[in-house]
C-alpha positions in Angstrom: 12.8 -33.0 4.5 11.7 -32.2 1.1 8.1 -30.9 0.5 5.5 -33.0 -2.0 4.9 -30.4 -4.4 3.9 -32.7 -7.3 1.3 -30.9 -8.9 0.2 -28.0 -9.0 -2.8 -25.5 -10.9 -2.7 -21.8 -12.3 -4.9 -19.9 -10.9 -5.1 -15.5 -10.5 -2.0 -13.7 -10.5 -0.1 -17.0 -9.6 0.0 -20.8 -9.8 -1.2 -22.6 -6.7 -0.2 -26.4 -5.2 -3.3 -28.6 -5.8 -3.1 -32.5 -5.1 -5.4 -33.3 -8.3 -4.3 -30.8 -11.2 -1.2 -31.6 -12.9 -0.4 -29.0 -16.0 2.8 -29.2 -17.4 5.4 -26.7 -19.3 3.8 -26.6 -23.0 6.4 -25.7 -25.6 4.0 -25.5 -28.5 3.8 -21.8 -29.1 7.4 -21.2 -27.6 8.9 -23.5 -30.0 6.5 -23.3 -33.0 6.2 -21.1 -35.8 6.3 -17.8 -33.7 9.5 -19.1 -31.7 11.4 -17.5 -34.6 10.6 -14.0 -33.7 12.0 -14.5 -30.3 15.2 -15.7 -31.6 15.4 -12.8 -34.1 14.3 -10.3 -31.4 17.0 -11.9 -29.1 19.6 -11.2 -31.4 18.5 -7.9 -32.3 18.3 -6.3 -28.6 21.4 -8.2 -27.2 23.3 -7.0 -30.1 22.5 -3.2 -29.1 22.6 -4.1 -25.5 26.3 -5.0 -26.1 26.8 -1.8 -28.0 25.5 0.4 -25.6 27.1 -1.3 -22.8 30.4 -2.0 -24.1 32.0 1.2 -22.0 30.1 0.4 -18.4 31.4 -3.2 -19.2 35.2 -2.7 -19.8 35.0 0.0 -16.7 33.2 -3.1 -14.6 36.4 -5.3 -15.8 38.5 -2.9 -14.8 37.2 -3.1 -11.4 36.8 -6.5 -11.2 40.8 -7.3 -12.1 42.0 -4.4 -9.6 39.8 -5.6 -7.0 41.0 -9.1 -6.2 43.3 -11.4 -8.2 41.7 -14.2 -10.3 39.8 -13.6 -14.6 37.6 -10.9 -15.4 34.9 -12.8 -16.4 33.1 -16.4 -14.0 32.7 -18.9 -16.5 30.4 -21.9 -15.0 29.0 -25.1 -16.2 24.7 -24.1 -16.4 22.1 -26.5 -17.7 19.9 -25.1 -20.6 17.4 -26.3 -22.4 16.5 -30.4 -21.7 19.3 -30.2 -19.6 21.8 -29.3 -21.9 24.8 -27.8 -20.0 26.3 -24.6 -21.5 28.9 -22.3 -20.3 27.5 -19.7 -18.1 29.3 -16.4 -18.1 29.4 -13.2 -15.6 31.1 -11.1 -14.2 33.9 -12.3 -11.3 32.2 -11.7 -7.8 33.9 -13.6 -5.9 37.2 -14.6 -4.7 39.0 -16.7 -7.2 38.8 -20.5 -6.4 36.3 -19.8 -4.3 34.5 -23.3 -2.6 30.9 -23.8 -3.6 30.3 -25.7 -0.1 28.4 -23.4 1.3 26.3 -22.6 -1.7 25.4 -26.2 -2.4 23.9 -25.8 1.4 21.7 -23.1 0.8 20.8 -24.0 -2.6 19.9 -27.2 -0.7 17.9 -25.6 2.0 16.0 -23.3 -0.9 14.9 -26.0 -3.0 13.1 -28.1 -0.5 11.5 -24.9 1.4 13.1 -24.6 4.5 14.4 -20.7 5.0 16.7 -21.2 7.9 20.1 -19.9 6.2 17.7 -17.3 4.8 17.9 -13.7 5.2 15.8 -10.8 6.5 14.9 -7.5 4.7 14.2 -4.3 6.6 10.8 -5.3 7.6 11.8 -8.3 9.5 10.6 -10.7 6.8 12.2 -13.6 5.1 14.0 -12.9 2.0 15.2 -16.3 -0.2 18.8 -15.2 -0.1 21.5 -16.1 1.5 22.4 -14.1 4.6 25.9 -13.7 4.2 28.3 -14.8 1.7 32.3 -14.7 3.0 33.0 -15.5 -0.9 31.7 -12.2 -2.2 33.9 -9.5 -2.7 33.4 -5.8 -2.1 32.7 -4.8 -5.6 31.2 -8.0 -6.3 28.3 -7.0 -3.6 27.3 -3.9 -5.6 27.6 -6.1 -9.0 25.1 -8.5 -7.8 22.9 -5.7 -5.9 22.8 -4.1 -9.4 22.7 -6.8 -11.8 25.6 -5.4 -13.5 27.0 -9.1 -13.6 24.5 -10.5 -15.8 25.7 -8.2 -18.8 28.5 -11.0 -20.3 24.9 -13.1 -20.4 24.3 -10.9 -23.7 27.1 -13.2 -25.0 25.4 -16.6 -23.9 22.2 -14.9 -25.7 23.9 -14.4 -29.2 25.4 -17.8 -29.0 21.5 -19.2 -28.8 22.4 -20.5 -25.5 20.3 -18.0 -23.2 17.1 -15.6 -24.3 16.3 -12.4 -23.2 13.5 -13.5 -20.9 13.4 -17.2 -19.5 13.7 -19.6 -16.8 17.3 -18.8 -14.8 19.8 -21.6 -15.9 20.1 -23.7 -12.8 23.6 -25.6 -11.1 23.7 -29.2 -11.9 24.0 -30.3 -8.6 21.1 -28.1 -8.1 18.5 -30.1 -10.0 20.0 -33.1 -7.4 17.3 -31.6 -5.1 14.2 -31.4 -7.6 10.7 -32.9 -7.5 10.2 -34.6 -10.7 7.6 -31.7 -11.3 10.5 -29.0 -11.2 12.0 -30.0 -14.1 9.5 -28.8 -16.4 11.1 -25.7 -16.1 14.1 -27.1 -18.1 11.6 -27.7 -20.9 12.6 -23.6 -21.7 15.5 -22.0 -22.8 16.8 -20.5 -19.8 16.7 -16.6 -19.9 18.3 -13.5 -18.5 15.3 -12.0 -16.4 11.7 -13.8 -16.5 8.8 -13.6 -14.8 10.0 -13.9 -11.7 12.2 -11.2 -11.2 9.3 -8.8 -11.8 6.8 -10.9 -9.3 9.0 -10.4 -6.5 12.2 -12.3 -7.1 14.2 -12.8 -3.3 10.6 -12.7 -1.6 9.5 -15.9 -3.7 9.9 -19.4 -2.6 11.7 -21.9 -5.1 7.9 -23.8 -5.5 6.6 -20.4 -6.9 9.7 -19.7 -9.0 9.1 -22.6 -10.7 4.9 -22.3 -11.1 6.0 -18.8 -12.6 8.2 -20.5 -14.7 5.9 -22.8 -15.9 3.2 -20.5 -16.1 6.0 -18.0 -18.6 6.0 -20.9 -21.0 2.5 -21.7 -21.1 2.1 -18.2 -22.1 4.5 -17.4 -24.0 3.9 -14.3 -27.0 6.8 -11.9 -27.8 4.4 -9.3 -26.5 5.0 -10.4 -22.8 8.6 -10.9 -23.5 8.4 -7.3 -24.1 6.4 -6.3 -21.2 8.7 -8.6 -18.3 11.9 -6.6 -20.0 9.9 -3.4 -19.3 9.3 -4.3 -15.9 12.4 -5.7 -14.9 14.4 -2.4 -15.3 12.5 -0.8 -12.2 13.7 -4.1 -10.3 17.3 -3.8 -11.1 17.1 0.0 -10.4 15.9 -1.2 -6.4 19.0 -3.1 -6.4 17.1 -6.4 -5.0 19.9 -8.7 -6.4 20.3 -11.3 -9.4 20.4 -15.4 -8.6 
């Protein structure tokens, strides 16, 4: 049974649920005057992103077309900004054709709060991920550990669909399975790390993903664009995994 989780407050390090506070996403600052720079700086970093990376991406494609028939690249149907629904693009990890039966499932289970198809980490505790996968292929398992890929995302970013550092673009029949509070995070341009990947990312229920969310646009300055980018290369170099 879903959880109410209608409202909620900001408060410390992160939001908490409260039955009387309601504050919603505000887009002021990220959309006003200043929203300019974060296009500009968008453009700038995931043009020398693409440079830089250009060689560990055509050796990933490589891999990824020896490894197990099917494209290079997983092109999916993602909804941006209002709802907007964009093709998503990463690298293949999983078998071609694969069925997305059992992800709709946990995605599901996730959304409402229950952690029964949920994994463990090496201390015994409950991790938001799914415990195993049959879809994923071997090389695919190290691309996701690594976040290696999220790097055809630097194309989503020039096209204006994604930004550097954003809410994650969800599934459509994802948001099936949303409180009507949960969709404020669609009030953002969806991004390729945000402040949830450096606050804990697996460990973090989907409630708190979304008060993070929330609490990333209310916020917003290209400073702390800056500062989540920073902070979210130690978290790819643990190899906790991408969503």
């Amino acid at each position: 049974m879903k959880r109410d989780a209608t409202a909620y407050a900001v408060g410390g390090n992160y939001a908490t649920t409260s039955p009387r506070l309601f504050i919603p996403a505000d887009t002021t600052s990220y959309y006003g005057s200043a929203g300019w720079m974060k296009r500009a700086f968008d453009l700038v970093f995931a043009s020398l992103m693409l440079l830089v990376c250009g060689p560990i991406m055509l050796v990933i494609a490589l891999m990824v077309k020896k490894s197990s028939p099917g494209p290079i690249l997983f092109v999916q149907e993602r909804l941006g900004r209002d709802g907007t629904p964009f093709n998503f693009y990463k690298f293949r990890s999983m078998k071609h054709n694969s069925d997305d039966a059992i992800h709709r499932e946990f995605a599901a289970m996730f959304i409402s709060g229950e952690d029964d198809g949920c994994s463990s980490n090496s201390s015994g505790e409950k991790v938001f991920k799914m415990k195993r996968d049959p879809r994923i292929t071997n090389i695919g398992a190290f691309l996701r550990r690594t976040s290696l890929d999220e790097l055809p995302q630097l194309l989503n970013i020039l096209k204006g669909e994604m930004t550097l550092v954003g809410p994650r673009p969800p599934i459509a029949y994802e948001i099936e399975n949303y409180q009507p509070w949960h969709m404020e995070r669609l009030k953002a341009v969806p991004g390729l790390t945000g402040l949830w990947q450096i606050s804990g990312r697996s460990s973090v229920s989907f409630d708190e993903m979304v008060r993070l969310d929330i609490r990333y646009i209310n916020e917003w300055s290209l400073w702390k664009d800056i500062v989540i980018m920073v902070k979210t290369l130690p978290v790819v170099l643990r190899c906790t995994g991408g969503y």
